[in-house]
N, C-alpha and C positions, 0 to 999 in steps of 0.2 A: 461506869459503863463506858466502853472507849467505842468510837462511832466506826474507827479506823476496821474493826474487829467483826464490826457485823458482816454476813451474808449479804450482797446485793444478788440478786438474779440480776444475769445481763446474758442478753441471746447474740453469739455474733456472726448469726445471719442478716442481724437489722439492725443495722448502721446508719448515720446521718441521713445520707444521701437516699437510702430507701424512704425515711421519716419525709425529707423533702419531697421526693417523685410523688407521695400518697397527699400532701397537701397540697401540691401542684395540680394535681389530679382531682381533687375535692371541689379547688378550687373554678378548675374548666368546668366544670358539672354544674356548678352553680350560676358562672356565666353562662353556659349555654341555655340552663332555663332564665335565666332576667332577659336575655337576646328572644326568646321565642315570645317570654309575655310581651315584649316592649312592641313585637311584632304582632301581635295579637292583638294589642293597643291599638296600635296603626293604623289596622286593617279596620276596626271596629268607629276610628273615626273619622275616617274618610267619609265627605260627600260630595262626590262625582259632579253632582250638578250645578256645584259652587264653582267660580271662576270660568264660566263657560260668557257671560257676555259681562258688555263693558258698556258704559250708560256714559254718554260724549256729549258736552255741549261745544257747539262753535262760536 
């Protein structure tokens, strides 16, 4: 069996750089949700009424 000989499908509308733009693109999608949970975090541990006074000796 000669490998040289086989069929490959290959479509050449989609080339590297389309493979690339579609992982780039995955990739933003994923950062954008880790960016909103990290902000979700955030928001959830915040407490307001910490660092509001300060306790001085002279």
């Amino acid at each position: 069996m000669q490998i040289a000989s086989l069929p490959i499908p290959t479509n050449p509308s989609i080339n590297s750089v389309d493979v690339g733009v579609a992982v780039l693109a995955k990739n933003l999608d994923t950062i954008e949700k880790l960016g909103q949970s990290m902000i979700k975090m955030m928001e959830q541990s915040v407490a307001p009424h910490l660092g509001q006074n300060i306790d001085l000796r002279v």
